[in-house]
C-alpha positions in Angstrom: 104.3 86.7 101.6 107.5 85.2 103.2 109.3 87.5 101.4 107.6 91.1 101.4 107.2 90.2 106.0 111.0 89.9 105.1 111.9 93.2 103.7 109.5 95.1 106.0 111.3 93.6 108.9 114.5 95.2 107.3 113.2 98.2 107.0 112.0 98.4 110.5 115.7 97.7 111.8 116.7 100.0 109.0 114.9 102.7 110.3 115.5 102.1 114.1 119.9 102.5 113.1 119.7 105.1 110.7 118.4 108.6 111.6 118.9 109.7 108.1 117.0 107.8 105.7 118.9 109.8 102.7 121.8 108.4 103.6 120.3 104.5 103.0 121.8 102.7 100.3 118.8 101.1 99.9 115.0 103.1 100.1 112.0 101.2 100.1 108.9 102.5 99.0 105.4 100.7 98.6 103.6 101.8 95.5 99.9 101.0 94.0 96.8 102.6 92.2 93.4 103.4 93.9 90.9 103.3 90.8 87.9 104.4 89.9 87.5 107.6 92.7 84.5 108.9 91.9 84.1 112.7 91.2 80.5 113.5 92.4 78.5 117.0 92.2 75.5 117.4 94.3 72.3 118.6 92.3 71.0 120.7 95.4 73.2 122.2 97.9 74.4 121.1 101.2 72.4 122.8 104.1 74.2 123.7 107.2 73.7 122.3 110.7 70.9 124.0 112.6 71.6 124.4 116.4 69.0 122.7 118.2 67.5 121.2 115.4 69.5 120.0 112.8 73.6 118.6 114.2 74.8 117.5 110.7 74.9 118.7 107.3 71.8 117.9 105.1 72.1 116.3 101.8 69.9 115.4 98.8 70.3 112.1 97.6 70.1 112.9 94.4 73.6 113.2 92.6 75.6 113.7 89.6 78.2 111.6 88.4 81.5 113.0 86.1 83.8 110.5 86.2 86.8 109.1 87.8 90.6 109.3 88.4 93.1 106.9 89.8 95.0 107.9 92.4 98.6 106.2 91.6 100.7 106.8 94.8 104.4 105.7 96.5 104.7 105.9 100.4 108.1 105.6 101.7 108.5 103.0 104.2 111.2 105.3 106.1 110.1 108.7 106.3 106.6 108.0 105.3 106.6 110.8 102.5 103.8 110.4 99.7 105.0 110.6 95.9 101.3 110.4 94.5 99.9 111.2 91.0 96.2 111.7 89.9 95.4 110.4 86.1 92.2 109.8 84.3 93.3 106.3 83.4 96.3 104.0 85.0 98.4 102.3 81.4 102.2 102.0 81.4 102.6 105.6 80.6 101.2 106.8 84.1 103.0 104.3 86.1 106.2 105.1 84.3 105.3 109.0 84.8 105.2 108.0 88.8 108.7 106.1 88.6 110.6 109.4 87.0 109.1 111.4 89.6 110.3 108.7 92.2 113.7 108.8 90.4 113.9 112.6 90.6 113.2 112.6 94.1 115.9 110.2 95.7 119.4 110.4 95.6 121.1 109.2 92.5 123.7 106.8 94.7 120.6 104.9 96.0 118.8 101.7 94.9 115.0 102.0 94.7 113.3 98.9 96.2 109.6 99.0 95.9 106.9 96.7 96.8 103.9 96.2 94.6 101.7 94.0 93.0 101.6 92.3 89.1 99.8 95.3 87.8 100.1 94.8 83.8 101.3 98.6 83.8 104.0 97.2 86.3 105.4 94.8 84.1 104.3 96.2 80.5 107.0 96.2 78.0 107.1 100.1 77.7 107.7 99.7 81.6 110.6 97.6 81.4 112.1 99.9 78.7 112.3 102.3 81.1 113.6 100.3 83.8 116.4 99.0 81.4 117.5 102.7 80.8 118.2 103.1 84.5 120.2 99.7 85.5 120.1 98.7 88.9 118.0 101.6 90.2 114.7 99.8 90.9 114.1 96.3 92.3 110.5 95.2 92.4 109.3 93.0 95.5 106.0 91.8 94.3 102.9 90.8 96.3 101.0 87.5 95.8 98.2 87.1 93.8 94.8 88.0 96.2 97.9 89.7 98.4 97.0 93.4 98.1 97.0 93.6 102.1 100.4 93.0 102.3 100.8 96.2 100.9 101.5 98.7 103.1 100.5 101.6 100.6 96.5 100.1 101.0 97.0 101.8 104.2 97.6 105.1 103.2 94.4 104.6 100.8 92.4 103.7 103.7 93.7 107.1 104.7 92.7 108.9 102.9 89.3 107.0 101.9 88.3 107.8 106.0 89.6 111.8 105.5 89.8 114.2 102.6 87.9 111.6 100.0 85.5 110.8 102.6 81.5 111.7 101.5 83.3 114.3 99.0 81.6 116.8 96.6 82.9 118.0 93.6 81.6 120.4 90.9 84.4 119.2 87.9 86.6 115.9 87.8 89.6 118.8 87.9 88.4 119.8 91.3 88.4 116.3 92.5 92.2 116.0 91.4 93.1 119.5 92.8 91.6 118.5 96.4 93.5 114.9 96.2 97.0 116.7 95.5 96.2 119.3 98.0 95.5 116.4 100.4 98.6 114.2 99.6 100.6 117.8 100.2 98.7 118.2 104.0 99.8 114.8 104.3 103.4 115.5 103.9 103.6 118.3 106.0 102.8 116.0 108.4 104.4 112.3 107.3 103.8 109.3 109.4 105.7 106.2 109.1 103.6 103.3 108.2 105.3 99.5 109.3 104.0 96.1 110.4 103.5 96.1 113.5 104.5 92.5 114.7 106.3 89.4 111.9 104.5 86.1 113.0 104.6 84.4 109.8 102.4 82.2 110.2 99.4 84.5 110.4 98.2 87.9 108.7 100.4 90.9 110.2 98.7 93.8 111.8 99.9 97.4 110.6 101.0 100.2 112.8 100.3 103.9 111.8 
């Protein structure tokens, strides 16, 4: 824990110096997987608000599952831009999918440092493969076991979960992946920095969005 309060304090004086997070040596981003989003189809339709009678949509209760997708997702700790992916499953293949798109998105000159947990996708041997092909580009920073709150990506999730995913209604699992990458892209047009908002190590931080 000592150690991922550590590098968020970094990047909070990181960010506070430099008013160009490209020009960092050193990016940090926070990266995990939100499983099993459920795409749902109503079986009757939605019926609109009534004035006077009615002030929120109505809604069988009757539903349909199709499935579910894994949202796999990095937030950057500086500029608080969203790299995020939608799969059907989450193996070493997605995850490594996620780290070239990371890769292609930052400058070559940097180092990658990203926080996240011990995910077997994270540490699979086809995922240190890759790693080994790009030398010194990506440092992990790993959360404790049971220390998923730590990471400041959950946040983001919670984002989302309170917003676009929020009571949703799909009619195909492909819609449900269109609306989440059309929700990570409104998120970017507006990015927010996400940081710990105070470092008393001897109790669980509190996040500031």
């Amino acid at each position: 824990m000592n150690e991922v309060l550590i590098v968020y304090k970094e990047v909070n004086l990181q960010n506070k110096s430099s008013p160009q997070p490209k020009d960092l040596s050193v990016i940090t981003v926070s990266i995990d997987e939100k499983p099993g989003v459920q795409a749902i189809k109503n079986i009757a339709p939605d019926l609109p608000p009534v004035p006077g009678k009615y002030d929120c949509v109505g809604r069988d209760y009757e539903y349909k599952r199709l499935g579910t997708v894994s949202i796999l997702a990095s937030l950057d700790l500086h500029t608080g831009h969203v790299i995020g992916q939608v799969h059907d499953r989450h193996r070493s293949r997605e995850f490594i999918s996620l780290l070239k798109e990371i890769d292609s998105f930052y400058p070559d000159g940097c180092q990658i440092r990203i926080i996240l947990d011990n995910h077997s996708a994270h540490i699979s041997k086809e995922t240190m493969q890759y790693l080994a092909n790009r030398p010194n580009r990506f440092f992990y920073v790993h959360t404790p076991k049971h220390g998923s709150w730590l990471n400041l990506v959950e946040t983001l999730f919670g984002k989302m979960a309170g917003t676009f995913l929020k009571s949703i209604r799909v009619n195909s699992v492909k819609e449900l992946k269109d609306r989440i990458s059309k929700g990570i892209d409104e998120i970017n047009q507006a990015p927010v920095i996400h940081q710990w908002k105070n470092f008393d190590f001897t109790s669980k931080p509190s996040v500031n969005v």
